[in-house]
N, C-alpha and C positions, 0 to 999 in steps of 0.2 A: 696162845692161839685157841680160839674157840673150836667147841668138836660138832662136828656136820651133827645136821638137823635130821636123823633117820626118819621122823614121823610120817614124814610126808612121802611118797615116792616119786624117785626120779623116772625119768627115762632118755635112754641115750641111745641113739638110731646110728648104727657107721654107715658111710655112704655108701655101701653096697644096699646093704638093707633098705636106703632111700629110694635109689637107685630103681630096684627089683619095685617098692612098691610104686613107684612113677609107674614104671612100664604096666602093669600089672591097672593098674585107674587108666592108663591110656587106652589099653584093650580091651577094658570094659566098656569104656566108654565108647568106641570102635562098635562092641558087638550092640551097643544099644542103638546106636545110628542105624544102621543095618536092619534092626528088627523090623522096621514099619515096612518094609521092601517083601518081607517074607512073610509078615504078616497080613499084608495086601492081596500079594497073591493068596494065602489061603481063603480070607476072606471072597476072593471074586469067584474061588474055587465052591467055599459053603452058600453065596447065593446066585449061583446055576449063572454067573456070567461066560463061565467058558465054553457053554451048551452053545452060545452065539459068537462068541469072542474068541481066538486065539493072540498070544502073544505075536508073533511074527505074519502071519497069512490069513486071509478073509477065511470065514466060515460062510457063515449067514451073514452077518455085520464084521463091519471092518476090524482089520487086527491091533491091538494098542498100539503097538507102533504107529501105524495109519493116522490113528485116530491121536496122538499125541505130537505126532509130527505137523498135522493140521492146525491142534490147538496152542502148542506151546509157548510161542509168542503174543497170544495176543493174554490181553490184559483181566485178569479175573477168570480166567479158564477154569482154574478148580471150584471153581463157584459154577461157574457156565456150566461144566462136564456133569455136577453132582446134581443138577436139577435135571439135565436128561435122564443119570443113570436113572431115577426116582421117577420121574415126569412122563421119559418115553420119546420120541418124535419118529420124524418120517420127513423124506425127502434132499438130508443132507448126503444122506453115502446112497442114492439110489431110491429104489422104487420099497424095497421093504421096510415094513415098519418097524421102530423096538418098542417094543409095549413097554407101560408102563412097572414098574419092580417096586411095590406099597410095599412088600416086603422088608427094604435095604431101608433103615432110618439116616434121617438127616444126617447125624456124623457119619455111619458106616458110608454113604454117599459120598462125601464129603475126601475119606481117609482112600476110597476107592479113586477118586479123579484124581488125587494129589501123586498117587501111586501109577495110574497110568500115566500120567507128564511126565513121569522118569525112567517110561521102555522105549530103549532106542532101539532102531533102528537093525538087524546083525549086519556086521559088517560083509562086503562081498567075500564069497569064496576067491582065495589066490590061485592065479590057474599058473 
């Protein structure tokens, strides 16, 4: 009988250790979905969108909810959304204008409407 080949190293995982490291890559992978959600809102937070914006309730301009519940269906929204945030307009939600934000570049624009298409709504209070 030939004697094992030490030079090389093995490795042998028991299925706990498998196990452990699935779970472990599922919840990384978990928290990396998650991040653009939190890094959205920081982001709308560093370029002064919520001086106009809130999540839930009109300020000055409408709240992402509002404004996501409007766009969400139609087709190329986060395209449509990220040339106003950059661009500005007037006359959709009212008589106020949103100026223009040369500030916010093309992707930040971009990573910011793709982020408001997915603030819902809160649900009603249970009475």
């Amino acid at each position: 009988m030939p004697s094992p080949d030490h030079s090389q190293p093995t490795f042998f995982l028991e299925t706990s250790s498998v196990k452990f490291i699935a779970a472990l890559l599922f919840t990384l992978a978990a928290l990396i979905a998650a991040a653009p959600a939190v890094a959205s809102e920081d982001l709308a937070k560093q370029k002064a969108c919520l001086t106009c914006h809130a999540m839930q309730t009109k300020v000055i301009g409408p709240s992402f909810a509002d404004i996501a519940a409007k766009y969400k269906t139609e087709k190329d929204a986060d395209t449509k959304l990220a040339g106003k945030i950059r661009a500005g307009g007037s006359g959709v939600w009212g008589q106020i204008p949103m100026p223009p934000n040369a500030a916010v570049s093309e992707a930040e624009a971009k990573t910011l409407a793709k982020w408001i298409l997915t603030v819902a709504a809160a649900a009603p209070a249970k009475k």
